[in-house]
TIKOLTI-127264 format. One record per residue (C-alpha): x, y, z; residue in three letters. Coordinates in Angstrom, 2 decimals. Layout:
         x         y         z   residu
         X         Y         Z      ALA
...
//
This chain:
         x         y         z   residu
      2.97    -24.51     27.41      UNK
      1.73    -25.52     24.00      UNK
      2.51    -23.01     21.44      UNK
     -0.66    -21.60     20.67      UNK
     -1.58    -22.29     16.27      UNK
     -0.95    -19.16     14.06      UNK
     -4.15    -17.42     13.10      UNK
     -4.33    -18.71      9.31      UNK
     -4.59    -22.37     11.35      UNK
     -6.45    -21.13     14.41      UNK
    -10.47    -21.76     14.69      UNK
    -11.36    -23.38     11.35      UNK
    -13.94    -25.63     11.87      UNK
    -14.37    -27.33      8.35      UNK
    -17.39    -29.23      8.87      UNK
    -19.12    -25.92      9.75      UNK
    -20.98    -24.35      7.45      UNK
    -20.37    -20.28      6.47      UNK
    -22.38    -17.89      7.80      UNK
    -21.49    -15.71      4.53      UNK
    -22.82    -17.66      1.65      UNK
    -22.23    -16.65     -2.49      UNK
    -26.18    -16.83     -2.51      UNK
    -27.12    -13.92     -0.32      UNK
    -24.78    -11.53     -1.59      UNK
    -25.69    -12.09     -5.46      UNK
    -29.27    -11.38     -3.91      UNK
    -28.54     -8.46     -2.49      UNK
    -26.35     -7.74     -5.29      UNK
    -28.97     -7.62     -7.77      UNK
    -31.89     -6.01     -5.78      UNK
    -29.41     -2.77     -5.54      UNK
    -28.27     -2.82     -9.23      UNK
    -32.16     -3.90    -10.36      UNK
    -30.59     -7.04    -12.06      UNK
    -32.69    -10.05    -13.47      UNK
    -32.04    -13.47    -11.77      UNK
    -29.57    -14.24    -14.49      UNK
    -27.94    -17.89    -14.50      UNK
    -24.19    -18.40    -15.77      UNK
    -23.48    -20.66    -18.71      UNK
    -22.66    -24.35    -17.65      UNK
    -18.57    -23.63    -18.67      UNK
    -17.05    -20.65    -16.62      UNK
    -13.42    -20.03    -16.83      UNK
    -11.19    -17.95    -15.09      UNK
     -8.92    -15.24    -17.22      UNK
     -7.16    -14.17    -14.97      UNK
     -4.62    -12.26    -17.19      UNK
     -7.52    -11.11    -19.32      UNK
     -6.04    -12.01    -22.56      UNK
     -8.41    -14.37    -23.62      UNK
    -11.22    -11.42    -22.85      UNK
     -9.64     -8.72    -24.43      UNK
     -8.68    -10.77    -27.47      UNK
    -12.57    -11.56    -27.78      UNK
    -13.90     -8.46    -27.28      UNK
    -11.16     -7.40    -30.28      UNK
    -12.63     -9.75    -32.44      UNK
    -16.26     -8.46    -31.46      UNK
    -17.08    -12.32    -30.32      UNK
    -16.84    -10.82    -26.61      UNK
    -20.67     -9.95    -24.91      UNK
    -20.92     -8.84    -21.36      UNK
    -23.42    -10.25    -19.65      UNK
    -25.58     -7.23    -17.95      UNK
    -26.92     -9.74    -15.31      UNK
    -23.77    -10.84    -13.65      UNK
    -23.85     -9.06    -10.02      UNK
    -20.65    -10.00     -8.65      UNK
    -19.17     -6.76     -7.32      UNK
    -15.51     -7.18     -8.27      UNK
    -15.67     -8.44    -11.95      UNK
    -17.24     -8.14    -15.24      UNK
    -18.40    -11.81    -17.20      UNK
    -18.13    -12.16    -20.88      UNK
    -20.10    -14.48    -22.67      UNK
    -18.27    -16.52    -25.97      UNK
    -19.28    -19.03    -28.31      UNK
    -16.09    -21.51    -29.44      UNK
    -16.65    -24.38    -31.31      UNK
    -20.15    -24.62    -30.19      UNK
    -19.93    -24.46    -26.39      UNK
    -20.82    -21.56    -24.86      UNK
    -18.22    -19.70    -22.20      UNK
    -18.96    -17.66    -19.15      UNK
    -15.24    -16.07    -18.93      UNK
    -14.27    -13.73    -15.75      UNK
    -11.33    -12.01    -16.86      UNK
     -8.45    -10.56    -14.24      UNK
     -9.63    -12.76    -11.36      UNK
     -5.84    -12.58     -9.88      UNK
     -4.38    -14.55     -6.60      UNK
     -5.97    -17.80     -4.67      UNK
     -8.65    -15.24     -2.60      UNK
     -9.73    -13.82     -5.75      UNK
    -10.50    -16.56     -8.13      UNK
    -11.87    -18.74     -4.95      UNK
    -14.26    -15.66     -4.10      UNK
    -15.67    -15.52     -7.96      UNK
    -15.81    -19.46     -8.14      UNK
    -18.27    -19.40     -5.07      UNK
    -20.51    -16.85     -6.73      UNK
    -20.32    -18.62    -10.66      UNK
    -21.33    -22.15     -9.05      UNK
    -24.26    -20.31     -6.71      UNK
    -24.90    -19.12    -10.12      UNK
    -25.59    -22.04    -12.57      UNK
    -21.91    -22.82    -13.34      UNK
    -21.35    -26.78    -14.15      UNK
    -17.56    -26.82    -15.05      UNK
    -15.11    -23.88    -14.11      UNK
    -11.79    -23.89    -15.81      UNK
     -9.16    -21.97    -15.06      UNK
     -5.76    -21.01    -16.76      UNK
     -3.62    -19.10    -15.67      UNK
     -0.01    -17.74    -16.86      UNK
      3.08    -19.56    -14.85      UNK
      6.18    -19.51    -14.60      UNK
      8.63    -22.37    -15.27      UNK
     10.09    -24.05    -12.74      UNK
     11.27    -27.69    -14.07      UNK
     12.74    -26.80    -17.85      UNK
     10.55    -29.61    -19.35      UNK
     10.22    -27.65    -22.78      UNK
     10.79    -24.22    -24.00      UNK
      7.42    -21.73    -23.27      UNK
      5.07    -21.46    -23.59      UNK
      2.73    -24.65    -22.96      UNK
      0.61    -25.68    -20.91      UNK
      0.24    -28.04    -17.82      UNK
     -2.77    -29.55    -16.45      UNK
     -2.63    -29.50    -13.08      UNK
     -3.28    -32.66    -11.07      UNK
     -2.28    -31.12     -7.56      UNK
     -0.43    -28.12     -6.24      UNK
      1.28    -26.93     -3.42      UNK
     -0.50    -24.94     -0.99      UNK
      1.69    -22.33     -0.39      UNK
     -1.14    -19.48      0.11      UNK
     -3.83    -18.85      2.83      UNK
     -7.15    -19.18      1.33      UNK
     -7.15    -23.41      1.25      UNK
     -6.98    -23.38      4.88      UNK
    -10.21    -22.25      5.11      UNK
    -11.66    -24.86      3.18      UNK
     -9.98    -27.98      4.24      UNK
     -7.16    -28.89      6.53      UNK
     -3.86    -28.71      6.36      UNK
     -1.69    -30.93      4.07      UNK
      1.19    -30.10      1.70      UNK
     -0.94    -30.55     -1.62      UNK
     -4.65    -29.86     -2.60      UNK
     -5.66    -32.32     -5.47      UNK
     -7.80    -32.15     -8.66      UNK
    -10.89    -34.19     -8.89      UNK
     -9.13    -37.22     -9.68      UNK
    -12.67    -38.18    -12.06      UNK
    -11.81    -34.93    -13.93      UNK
     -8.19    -36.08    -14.24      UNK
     -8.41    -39.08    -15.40      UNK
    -11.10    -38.15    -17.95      UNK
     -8.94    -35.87    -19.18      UNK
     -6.59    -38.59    -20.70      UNK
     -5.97    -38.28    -24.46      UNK
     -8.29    -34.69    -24.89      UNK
     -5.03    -33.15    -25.70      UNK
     -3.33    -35.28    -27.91      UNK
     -4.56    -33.69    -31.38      UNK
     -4.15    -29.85    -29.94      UNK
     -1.05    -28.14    -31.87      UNK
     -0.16    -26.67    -28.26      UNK
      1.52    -29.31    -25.82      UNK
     -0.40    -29.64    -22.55      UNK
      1.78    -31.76    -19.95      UNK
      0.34    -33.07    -16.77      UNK
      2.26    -32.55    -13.36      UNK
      2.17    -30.52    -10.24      UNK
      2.70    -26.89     -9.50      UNK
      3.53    -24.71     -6.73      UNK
      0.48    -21.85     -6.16      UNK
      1.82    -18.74     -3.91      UNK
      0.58    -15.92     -3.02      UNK
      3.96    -13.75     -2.98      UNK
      5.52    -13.93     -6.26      UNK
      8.12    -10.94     -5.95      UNK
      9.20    -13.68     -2.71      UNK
     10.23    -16.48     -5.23      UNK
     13.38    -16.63     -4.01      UNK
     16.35    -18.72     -5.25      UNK
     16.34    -21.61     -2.59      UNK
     12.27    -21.67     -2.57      UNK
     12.69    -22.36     -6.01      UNK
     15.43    -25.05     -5.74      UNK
     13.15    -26.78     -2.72      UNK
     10.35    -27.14     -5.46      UNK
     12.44    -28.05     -8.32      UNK
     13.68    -30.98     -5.32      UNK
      9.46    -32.28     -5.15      UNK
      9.36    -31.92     -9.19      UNK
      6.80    -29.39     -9.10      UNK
      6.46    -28.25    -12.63      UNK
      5.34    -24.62    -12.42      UNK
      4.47    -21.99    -10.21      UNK
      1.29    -20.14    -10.31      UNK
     -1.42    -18.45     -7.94      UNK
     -4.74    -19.89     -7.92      UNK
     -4.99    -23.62     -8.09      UNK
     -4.57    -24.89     -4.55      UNK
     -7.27    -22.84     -3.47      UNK
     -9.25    -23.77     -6.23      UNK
     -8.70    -27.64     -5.55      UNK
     -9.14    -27.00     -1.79      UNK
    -12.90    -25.17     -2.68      UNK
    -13.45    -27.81     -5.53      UNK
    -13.13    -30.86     -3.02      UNK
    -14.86    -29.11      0.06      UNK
    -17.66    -27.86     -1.70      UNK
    -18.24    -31.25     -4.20      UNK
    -17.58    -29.26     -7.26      UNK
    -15.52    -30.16    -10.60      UNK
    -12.80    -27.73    -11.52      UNK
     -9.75    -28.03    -13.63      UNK
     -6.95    -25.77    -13.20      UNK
     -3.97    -24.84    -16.37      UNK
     -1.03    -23.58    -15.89      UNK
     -0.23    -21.35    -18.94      UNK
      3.96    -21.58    -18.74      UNK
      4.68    -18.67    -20.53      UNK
      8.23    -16.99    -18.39      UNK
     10.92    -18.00    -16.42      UNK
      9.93    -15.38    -13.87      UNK
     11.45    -12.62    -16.23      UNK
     15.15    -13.39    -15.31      UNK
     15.93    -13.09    -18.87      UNK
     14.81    -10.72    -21.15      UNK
     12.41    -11.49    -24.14      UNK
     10.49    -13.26    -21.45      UNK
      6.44    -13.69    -20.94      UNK
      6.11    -13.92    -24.37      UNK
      2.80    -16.30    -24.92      UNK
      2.15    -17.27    -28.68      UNK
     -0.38    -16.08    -31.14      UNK
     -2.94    -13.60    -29.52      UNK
     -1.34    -13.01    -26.83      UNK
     -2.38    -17.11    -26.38      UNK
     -5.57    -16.28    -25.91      UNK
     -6.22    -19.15    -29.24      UNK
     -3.94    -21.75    -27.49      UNK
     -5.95    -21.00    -24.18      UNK
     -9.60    -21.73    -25.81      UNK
     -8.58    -24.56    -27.65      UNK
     -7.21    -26.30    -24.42      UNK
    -10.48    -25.11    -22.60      UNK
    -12.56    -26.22    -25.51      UNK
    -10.75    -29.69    -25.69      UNK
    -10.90    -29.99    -21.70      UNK
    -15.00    -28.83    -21.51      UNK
    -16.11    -31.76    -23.89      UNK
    -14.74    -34.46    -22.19      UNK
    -15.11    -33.33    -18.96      UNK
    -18.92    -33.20    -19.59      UNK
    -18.71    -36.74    -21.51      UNK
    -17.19    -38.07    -18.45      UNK
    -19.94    -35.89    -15.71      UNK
    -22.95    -37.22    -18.44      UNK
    -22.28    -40.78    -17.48      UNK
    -21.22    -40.44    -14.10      UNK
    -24.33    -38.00    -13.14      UNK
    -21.69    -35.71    -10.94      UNK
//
C-alpha cells in the first residue's frame, strides 16, 4: 500500500483558486473599523525586524497610514529620495510576510521588497551586507500551498536580471546568491548547516521562498534581501548591523532596487 502524502503535501490543488481571498477580508476589515478605501503606495516593503520603522518614526519621517485594515500590522508611509514607501514593519516567518503580501498587492501595491536580517552561512565577507536573493530553499510550509514541490522557489528572473549594476555605486556591498528560508531557526543544527554550506547557499533567512512561491503563482514582482548581519549568535558581539541599526543601508538598497525595477516593469508593461 502506497504511503499515503503528509498533510503539508496532501490536497493542494494549485490551479484552484482560494475560497479566502485578501479582497474580502480588507472589505470586511474596513466596514468594522469605518476605514476609507485607502490604496497602498506602488513600493511596499517588508521590515520585518522593524528597524527601518522605528528608525523613521525617530527621525519623525515615519506616518502611519490610518487606512491600512490589515488586522495583524500597522503600515508606515516614507518618502526617500523621492519614492514614496508603504513599509510593514515586524512581518516575521514565511506565513506572515506571505499573508501581508496578499493583502498590500489586493491593495494597490506594484513592487514589494523585502529585507530581512540573516544569518551567514558561506563566510563570503565579514557582516553585515547584503544579498539579493535569486532563489531559496524551501525549507518551510507556506510555498506548498502556492506551487508544487521542488527544492528551490525562484525570483522573477525579469526582476533579477534588471537588477544588474543598481548596486554598484551603494557604499554597502549587496552580493547575489541563494539562501536557505526556514521556519525553525532555534533547529539550525550543525549538519543542516554543513548540508547547505555543501549546495552554496549563501544565507539563511525566513521569508523568501514563500515569497517567490506567492510572487510566481500569483504573477506578481517581488524582490527578496537578505540583510547578513550574525553568524547565528555563536560568538558574541554578534547581530550587530551598521549605522541605525541598518535601517540607512536597508533604504538605500531598497531605494537603488525600486528605480530600476520600475525602469525595467515601464518598458516591459508587467
Amino acid at each position: 500500500m502506497k504511503d499515503p502524502a503528509p498533510p503539508l503535501l496532501a490536497h493542494k490543488h494549485y490551479e484552484e483558486p482560494s475560497q479566502f481571498v485578501p479582497e474580502n477580508l480588507l472589505r470586511e476589515a474596513r466596514r468594522q473599523k469605518s476605514l476609507d478605501n485607502g490604496r497602498v503606495p506602488g513600493v511596499c516593503v517588508l521590515d520585518p525586524d522593524g528597524d527601518i520603522v522605528r528608525q523613521a518614526k525617530a527621525d519623525g519621517r515615519a506616518i502611519r497610514d490610518p487606512n491600512w485594515a490589515c488586522y495583524h500590522t500597522e503600515l508606515y508611509r516614507l518618502v526617500h529620495d523621492d519614492i514614496e514607501l508603504g513599509i510593514v514593519p515586524c512581518a516575521v516567518g514565511a506565513s506572515f510576510a506571505v499573508l501581508v503580501a496578499e493583502q498590500l498587492f489586493a491593495s494597490g501595491c506594484q513592487l514589494l521588497v523585502s529585507v530581512t536580517s540573516s544569518g551567514q552561512l558561506v563566510e563570503v565577507r565579514p557582516p553585515p551586507y547584503f544579498i539579493l536573493i535569486d532563489k531559496a530553499l524551501r525549507d518551510e510550509g507556506t510555498s506548498y500551498h502556492y506551487l508544487a514541490p521542488s527544492e528551490f522557489s525562484s525570483a522573477p528572473p525579469q526582476l533579477i536580471d534588471a537588477m544588474a549594476g543598481a548596486f554598484d555605486g551603494l557604499r554597502v556591498p549587496v552580493e547575489r546568491g541563494a539562501t536557505w528560508t526556514t521556519d525553525a531557526p532555534y533547529r539550525e543544527t550543525l549538519t543542516a548547516i554543513s548540508a547547505m554550506k555543501t549546495k552554496g547557499l549563501l544565507a539563511v533567512e525566513m521569508e523568501a521562498a514563500a515569497l517567490y512561491a506567492f510572487a510566481e503563482a500569483r504573477g506578481k514582482p517581488v524582490i527578496c534581501f537578505a540583510h547578513v548581519t550574525n553568524q547565528m549568535a555563536r560568538l558574541e558581539g554578534d547581530f550587530e548591523k551598521g549605522e541605525a541599526n541598518g535601517s540607512i543601508d536597508a533604504l538605500t538598497v531598497i531605494v537603488a532596487a525600486a528605480a530600476r525595477a520600475f525602469e525595467d516593469l515601464s518598458r516591459s508593461g508587467w
